[in-house]
Backbone as a chain_set.jsonl record, in Angstrom:
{"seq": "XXXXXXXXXXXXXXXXXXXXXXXXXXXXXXXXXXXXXXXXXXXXXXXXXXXXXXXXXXXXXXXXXXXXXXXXXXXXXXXXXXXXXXXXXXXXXXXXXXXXXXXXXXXXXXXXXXXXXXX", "coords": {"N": [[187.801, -123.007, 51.73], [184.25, -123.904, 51.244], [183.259, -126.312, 49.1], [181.334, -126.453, 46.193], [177.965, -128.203, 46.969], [174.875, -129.988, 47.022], [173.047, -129.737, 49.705], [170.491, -130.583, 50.364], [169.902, -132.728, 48.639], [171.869, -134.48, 49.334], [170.658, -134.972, 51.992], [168.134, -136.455, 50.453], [169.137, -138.672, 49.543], [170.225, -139.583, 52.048], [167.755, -140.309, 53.33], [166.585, -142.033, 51.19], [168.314, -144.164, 51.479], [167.572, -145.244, 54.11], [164.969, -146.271, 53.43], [165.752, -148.154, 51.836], [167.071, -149.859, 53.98], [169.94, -150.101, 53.977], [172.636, -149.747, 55.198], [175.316, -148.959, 54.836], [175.165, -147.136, 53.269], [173.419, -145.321, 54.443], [175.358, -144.708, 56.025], [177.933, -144.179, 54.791], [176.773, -141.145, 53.844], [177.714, -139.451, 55.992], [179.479, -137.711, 57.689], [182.672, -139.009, 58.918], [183.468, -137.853, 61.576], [181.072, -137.557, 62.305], [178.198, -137.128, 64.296], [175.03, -137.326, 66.386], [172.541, -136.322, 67.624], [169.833, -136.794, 69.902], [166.571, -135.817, 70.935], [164.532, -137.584, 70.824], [165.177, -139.179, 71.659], [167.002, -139.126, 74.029], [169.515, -139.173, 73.424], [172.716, -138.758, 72.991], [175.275, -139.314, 70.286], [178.518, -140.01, 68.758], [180.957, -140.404, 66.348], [181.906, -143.115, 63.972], [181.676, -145.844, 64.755], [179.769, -145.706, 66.457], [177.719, -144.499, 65.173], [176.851, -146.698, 63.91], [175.821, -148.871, 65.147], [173.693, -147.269, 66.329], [171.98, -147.031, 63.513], [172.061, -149.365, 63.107], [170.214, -151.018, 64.417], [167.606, -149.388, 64.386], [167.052, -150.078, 61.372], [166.542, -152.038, 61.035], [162.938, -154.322, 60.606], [161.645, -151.76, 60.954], [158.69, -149.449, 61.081], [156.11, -149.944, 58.503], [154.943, -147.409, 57.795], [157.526, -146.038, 58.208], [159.948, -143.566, 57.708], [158.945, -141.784, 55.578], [158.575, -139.135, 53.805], [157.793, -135.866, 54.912], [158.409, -133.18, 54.76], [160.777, -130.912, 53.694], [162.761, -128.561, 54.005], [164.985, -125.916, 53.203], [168.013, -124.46, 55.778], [169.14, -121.941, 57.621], [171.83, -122.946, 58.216], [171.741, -125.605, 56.758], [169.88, -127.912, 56.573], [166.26, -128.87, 57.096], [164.172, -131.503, 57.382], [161.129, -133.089, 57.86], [159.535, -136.106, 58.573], [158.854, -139.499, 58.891], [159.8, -141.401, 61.354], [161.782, -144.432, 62.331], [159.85, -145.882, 63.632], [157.471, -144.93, 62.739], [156.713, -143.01, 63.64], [156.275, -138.748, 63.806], [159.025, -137.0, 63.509], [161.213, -134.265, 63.666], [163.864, -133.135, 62.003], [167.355, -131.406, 61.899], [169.469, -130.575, 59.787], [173.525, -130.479, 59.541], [176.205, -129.672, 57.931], [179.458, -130.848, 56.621], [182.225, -129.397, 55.027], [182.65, -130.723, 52.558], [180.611, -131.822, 52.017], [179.087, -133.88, 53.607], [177.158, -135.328, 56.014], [177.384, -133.588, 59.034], [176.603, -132.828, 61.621], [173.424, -133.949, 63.26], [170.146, -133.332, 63.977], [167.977, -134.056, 65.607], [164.247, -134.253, 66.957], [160.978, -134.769, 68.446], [158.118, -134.164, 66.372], [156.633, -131.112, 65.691], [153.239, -131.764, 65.933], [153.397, -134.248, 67.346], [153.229, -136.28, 70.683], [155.592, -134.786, 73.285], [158.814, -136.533, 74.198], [158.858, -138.93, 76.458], [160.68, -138.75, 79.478]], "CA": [[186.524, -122.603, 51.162], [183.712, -125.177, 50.984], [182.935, -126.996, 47.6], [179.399, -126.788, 46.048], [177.025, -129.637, 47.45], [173.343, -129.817, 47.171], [172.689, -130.458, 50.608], [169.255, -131.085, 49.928], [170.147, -133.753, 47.845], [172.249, -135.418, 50.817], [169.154, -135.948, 52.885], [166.714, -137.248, 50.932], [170.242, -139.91, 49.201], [170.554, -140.807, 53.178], [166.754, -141.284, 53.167], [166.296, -142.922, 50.409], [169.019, -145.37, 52.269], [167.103, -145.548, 55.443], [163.911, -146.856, 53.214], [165.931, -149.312, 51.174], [167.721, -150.257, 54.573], [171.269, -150.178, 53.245], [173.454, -149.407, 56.72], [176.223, -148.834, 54.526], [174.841, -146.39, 52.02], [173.199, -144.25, 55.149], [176.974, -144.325, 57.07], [178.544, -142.945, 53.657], [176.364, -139.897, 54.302], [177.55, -139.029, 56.963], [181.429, -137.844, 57.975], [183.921, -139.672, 60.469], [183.477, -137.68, 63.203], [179.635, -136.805, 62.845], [177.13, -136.933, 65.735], [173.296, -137.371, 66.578], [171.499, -135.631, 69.517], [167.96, -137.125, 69.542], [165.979, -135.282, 71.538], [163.09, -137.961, 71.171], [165.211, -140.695, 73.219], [167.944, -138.93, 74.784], [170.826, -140.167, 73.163], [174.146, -138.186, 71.939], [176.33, -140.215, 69.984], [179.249, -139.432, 67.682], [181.737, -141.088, 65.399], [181.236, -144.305, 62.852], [181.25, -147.075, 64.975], [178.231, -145.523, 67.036], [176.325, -144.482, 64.074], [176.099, -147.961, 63.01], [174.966, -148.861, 66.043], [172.608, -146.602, 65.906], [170.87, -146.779, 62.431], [171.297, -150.594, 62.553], [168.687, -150.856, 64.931], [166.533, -148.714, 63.298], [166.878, -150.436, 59.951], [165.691, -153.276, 60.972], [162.245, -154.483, 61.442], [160.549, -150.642, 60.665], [157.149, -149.78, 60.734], [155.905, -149.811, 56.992], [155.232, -145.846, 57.283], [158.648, -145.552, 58.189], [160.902, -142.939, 56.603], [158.35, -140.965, 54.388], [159.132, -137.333, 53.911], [156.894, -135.156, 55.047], [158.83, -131.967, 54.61], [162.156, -130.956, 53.759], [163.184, -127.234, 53.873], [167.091, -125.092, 53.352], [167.611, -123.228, 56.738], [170.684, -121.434, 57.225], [173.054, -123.845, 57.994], [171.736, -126.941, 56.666], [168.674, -128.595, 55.992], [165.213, -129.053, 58.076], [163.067, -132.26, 57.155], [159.903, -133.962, 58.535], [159.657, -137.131, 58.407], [158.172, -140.286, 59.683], [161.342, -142.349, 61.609], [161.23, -146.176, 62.323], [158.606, -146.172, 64.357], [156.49, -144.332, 61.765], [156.432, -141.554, 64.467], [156.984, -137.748, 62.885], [160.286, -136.392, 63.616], [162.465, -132.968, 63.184], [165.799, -133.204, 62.511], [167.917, -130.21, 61.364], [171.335, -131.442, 59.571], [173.998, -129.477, 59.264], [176.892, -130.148, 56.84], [180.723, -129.986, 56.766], [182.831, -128.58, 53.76], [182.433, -131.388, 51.342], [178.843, -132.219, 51.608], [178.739, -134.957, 54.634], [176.388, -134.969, 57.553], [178.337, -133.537, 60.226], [175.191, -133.086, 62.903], [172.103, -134.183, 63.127], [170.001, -132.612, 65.753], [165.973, -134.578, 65.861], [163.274, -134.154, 67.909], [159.309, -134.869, 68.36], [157.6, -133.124, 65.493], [155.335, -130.661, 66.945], [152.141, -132.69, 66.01], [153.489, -135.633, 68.061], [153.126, -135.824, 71.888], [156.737, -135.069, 73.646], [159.178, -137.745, 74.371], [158.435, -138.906, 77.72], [161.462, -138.214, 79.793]], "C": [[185.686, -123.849, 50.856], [183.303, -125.343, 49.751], [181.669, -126.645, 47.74], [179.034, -127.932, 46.34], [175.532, -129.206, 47.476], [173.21, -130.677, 48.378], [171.024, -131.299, 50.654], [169.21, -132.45, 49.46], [170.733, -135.2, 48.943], [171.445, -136.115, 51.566], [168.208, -136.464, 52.034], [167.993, -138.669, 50.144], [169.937, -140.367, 50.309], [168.888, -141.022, 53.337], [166.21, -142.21, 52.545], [167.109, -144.547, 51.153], [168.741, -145.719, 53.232], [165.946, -146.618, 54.415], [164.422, -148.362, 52.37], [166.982, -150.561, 52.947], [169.467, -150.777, 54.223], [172.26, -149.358, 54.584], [174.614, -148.922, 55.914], [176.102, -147.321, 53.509], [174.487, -144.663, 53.291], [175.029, -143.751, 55.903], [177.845, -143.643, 56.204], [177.594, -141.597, 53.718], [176.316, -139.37, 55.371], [179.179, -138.658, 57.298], [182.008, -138.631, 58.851], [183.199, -139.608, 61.266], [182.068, -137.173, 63.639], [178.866, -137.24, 63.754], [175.876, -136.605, 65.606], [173.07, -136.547, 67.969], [170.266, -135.791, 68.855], [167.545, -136.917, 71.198], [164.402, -136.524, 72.005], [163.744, -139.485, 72.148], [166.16, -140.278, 74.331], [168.838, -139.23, 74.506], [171.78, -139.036, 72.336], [175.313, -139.03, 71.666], [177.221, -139.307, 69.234], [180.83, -140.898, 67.196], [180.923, -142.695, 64.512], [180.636, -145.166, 63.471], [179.653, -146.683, 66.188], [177.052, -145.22, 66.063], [175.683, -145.712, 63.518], [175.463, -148.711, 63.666], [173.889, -148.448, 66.038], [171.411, -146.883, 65.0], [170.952, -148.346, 62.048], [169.967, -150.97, 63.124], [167.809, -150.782, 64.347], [166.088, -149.061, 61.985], [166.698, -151.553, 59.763], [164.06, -153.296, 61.531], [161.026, -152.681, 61.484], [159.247, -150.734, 60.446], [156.602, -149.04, 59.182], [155.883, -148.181, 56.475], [157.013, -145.162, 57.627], [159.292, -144.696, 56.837], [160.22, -142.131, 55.453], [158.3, -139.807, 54.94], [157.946, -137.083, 54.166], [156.666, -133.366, 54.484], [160.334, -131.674, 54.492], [162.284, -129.331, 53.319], [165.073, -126.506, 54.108], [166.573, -124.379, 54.625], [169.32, -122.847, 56.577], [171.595, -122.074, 57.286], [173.039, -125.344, 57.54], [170.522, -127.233, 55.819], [168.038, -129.23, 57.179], [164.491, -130.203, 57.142], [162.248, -132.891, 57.982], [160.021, -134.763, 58.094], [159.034, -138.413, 59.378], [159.306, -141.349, 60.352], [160.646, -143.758, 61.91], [160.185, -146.463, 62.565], [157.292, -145.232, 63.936], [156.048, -142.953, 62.998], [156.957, -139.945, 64.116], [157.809, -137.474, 63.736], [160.529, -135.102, 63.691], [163.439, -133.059, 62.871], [166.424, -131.814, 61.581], [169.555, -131.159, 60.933], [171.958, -130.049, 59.263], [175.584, -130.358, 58.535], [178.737, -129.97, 57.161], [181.104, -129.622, 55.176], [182.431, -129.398, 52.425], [181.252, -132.637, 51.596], [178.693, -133.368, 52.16], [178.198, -134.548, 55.704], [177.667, -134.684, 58.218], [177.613, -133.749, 61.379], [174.263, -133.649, 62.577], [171.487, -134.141, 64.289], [168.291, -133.266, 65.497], [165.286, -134.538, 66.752], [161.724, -134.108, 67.56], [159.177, -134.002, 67.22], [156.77, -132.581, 65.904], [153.438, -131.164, 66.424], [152.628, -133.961, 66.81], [153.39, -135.148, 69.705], [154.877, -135.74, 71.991], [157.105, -136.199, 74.111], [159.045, -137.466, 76.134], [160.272, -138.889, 78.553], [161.886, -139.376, 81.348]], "O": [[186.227, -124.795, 50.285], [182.911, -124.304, 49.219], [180.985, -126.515, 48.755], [179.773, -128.851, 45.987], [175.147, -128.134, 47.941], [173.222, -131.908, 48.356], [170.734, -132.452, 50.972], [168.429, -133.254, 49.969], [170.277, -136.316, 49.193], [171.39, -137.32, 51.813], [167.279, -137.019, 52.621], [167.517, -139.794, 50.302], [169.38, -141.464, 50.269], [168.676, -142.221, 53.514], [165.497, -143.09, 53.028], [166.587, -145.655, 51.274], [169.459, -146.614, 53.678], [166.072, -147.82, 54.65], [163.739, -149.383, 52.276], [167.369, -151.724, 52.829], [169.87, -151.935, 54.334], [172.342, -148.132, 54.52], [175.124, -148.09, 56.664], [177.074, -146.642, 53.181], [174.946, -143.525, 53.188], [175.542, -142.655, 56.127], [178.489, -142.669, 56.596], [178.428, -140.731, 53.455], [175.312, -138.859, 55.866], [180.02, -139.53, 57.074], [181.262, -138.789, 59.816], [182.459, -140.452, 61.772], [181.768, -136.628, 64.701], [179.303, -138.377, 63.935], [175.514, -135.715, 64.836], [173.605, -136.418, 69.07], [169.765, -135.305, 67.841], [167.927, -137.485, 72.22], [163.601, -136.448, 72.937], [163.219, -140.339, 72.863], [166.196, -140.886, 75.401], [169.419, -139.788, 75.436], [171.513, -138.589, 71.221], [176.145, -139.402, 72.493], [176.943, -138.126, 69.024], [181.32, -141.883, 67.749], [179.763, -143.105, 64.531], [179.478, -145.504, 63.228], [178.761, -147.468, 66.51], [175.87, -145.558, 66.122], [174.603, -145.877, 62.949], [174.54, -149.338, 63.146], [172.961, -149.2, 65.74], [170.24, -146.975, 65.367], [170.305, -148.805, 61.106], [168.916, -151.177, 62.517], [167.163, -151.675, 63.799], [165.08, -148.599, 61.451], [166.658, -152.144, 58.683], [163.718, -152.633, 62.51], [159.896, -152.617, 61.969], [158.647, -151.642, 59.87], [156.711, -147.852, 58.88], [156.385, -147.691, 55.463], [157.471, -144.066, 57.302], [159.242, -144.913, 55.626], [160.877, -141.833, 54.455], [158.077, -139.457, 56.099], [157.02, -137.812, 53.809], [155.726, -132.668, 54.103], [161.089, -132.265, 55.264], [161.841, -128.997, 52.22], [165.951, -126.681, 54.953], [165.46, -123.884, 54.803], [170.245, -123.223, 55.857], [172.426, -121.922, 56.39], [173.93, -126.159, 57.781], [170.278, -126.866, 54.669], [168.629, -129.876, 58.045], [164.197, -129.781, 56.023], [162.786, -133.307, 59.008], [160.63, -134.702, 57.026], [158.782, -138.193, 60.563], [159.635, -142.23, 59.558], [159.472, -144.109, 61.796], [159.49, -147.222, 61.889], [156.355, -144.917, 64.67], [155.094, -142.177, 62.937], [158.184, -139.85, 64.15], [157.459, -137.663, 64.901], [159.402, -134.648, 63.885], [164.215, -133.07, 63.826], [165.792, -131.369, 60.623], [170.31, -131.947, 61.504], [171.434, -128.988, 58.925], [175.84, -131.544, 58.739], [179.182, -129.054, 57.852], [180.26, -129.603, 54.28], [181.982, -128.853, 51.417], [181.176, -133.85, 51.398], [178.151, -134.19, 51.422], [178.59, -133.573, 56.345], [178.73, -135.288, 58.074], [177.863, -134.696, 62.125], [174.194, -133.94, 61.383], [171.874, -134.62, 65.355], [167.497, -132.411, 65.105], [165.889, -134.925, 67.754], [161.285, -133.519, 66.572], [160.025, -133.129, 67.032], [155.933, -133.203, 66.556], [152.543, -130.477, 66.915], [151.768, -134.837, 66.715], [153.448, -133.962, 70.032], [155.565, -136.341, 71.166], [156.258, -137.012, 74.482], [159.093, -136.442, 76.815], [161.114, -139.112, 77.684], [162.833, -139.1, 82.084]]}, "num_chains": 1, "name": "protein.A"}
């Protein structure tokens, strides 16, 4: 049976750790074996040592609007926020959670005010 967790709470902790750039703080929100699908570059990763990959990149070097919420909504299995990512470009991402309140997915894509990712 899964524990109580304010998932809510989860995303904007790992945002708050994207804006302070803390690689370590975003990778604790997140489980082991969790996984990205970004729709805006093409990329499915999964486990630790790719996430850090991943969000070191990104956490360096951002563009100043980086990382400001736009929107953050409960959907059924998770949590929907807007958001502005490194490249101060809006986002989607849908997270979805495992039992004791760690990213397990994270599914992002263009926000529909942005053009699509070019392909």
């Amino acid at each position: 049976m899964p524990e109580d967790f304010d998932n809510m709470a989860v995303v904007v902790d790992w945002l708050d750790a994207c804006r302070d750039q803390n690689l370590e703080l975003v990778l604790d929100c997140f489980a082991d074996d969790a996984g990205i699908t970004c729709g805006c570059e093409a990329i499915d990763i999964a486990g630790r040592s790719e996430l850090m990959t991943y969000w070191r990149s990104r956490l360096k070097g951002f563009s100043p609007a980086a990382f400001a919420l736009e929107e953050i909504t409960p959907v059924t299995d998770g949590v929907m926020l807007e958001y502005l990512n490194h490249d101060g470009k809006p986002v989607k991402v849908v997270f979805a959670f495992n039992t004791v309140g760690k990213i397990a997915r994270m599914r992002c894509e263009p926000a529909s005010r942005c053009e699509p990712a070019s392909r």
